[in-house]
C-alpha positions, 0 to 999 in steps of 0.5 A: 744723858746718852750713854752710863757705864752699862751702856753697850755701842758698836764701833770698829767692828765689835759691840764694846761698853760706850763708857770706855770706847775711844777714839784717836785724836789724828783722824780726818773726821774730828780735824775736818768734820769728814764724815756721815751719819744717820739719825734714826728712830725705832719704836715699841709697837704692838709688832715689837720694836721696830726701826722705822724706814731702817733701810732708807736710811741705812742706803742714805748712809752708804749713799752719803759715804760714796758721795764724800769719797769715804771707803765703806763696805758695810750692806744696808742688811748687816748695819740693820742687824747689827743695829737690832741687836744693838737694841736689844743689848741695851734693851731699848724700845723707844730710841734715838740710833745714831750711825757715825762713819768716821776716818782714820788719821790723814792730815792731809786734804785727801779722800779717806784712806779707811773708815769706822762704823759706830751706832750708837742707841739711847731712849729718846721718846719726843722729838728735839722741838716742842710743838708751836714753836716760833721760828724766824728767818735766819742770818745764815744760808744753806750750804751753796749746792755747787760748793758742797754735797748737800745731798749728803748728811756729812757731819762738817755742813752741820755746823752751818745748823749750830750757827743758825739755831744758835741765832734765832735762840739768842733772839728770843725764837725756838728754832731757824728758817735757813733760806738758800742764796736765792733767798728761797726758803730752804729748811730748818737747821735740822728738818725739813718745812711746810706750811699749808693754805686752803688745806693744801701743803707747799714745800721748799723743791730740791737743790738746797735742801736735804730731802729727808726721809720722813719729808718723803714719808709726809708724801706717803701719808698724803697719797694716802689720805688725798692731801693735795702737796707741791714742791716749788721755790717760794720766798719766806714772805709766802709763808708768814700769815699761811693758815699752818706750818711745821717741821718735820725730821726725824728726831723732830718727827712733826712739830707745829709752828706757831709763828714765823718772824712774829706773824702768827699762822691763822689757823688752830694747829688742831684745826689744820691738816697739818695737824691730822698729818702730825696725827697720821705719822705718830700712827704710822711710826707705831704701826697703826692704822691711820686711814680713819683720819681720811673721814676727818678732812671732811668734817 
């Protein structure tokens, strides 16, 4: 699915084929789950094939190393290049890049002595989750902010992800709703959440969630079309019955939600607002022009 013999990643400071790239058994990452990655997307666009917010998420990868003490001297600009030819070695348009910054071999509980990069790059064209998905409250929390990075995509905290999607998909549901230990809703197990009533979108504040890059691009896109948006602490029982909901990430990009804990939105999902932002982002991933939509608020 990811990878054939054919198939070229750059790891440990040179492109190399993913079919024989190896990894030694001793390092800190595999044993502790001690490093950082992105999730990325690029796209073909009329312009070409773009990375979207490249260098957002290549400082949020730096960003992520320093806050997890991990050594890492790559710029922002040389991972973007390399990124690009990475594309083009395996001639990818529509793609899913995944940069991991994984450590050398330290058993002990220590900061990193040295560190690897590797991207990795496959054809992905739609997100991890089908639209109307149903979702349910889960069991598990978010990672408590004063025990743990969580503005840091560190890849140990996705665990605590496995735990609660695995969860809601044993009961029956598509995906969790992750609260914090205020019982405040958080995220899902890998995007971000809104929901939307009387044409307005709330989403849960910073300090138990992570603030990703494309709940940041919804704000943009709302700027732009004059959607009213708010960031505040709210517990589950205000979204249940709310006229619209989705998750939004970048692998997810923007999925509409059907239900939460069984209690149905009110509201067609092409009848929302929710779905002309689902609209404006696939515009704006692909470079297109989106302001037209503006005209539909008010129809």
């Amino acid at each position: 699915m990811y990878y054939n013999e054919k198939t070229m990643l750059y790891y440990d400071g040179k492109f190399q084929e993913a079919s024989t790239a190896s990894t030694g058994l001793y390092g800190q990452s595999l044993h502790y789950g001690y490093a950082v990655f992105e999730g990325i997307k690029s796209y073909k666009t009329k312009n070409g094939t773009k990375i979207f917010k490249a260098k957002e998420h290549y400082d949020r990868l730096k960003q992520s190393a320093e806050l997890m003490m991990i050594p890492f001297d790559y710029s922002t600009e040389e991972m973007i290049d390399l990124t690009y030819k990475l594309l083009e070695m395996n001639n990818l348009g529509n793609a899913y890049i995944r940069p991991l910054v994984i450590c050398s071999p330290n058993m002990s509980l220590s900061k990193g002595n040295k560190s690897s990069l590797v991207i990795e790059a496959w054809s992905w064209d739609n997100g991890y989750l089908s639209d109307h998905a149903r979702i349910m409250t889960s069991s598990f929390e978010r990672p408590n902010p004063k025990a743990f990075k969580i503005e840091a995509k560190a890849s140990g905290h996705y665990v605590n992800s496995i735990l609660a999607s695995q969860e809601a998909k044993d009961k029956g549901f598509d995906e969790a709703m992750l609260l914090d230990g205020n019982g405040n809703v958080a995220e899902s197990s890998g995007a971000n959440i809104f929901y939307e009533k009387d044409s307005k979108l709330y989403t849960p504040a910073k300090g138990s969630i992570l603030p990703g890059i494309t709940r940041a691009t919804m704000f943009e896109i709302c700027d732009q079309l004059g959607i009213y948006y708010e960031e505040k602490f709210f517990k589950p029982e205000e979204m249940e019955g709310a006229d619209a909901g989705f998750f939004c990430g970048t692998a997810a990009e923007v999925v509409a939600l059907e239900s939460l804990n069984n209690v149905p939105f009110k509201l067609k999902w092409e009848n929302s607002v929710s779905a002309l932002i689902q609209k404006a982002y696939r515009h704006l991933v692909f470079e297109e022009d989106y302001s037209y939509l503006k005209q539909e608020l008010y129809v």
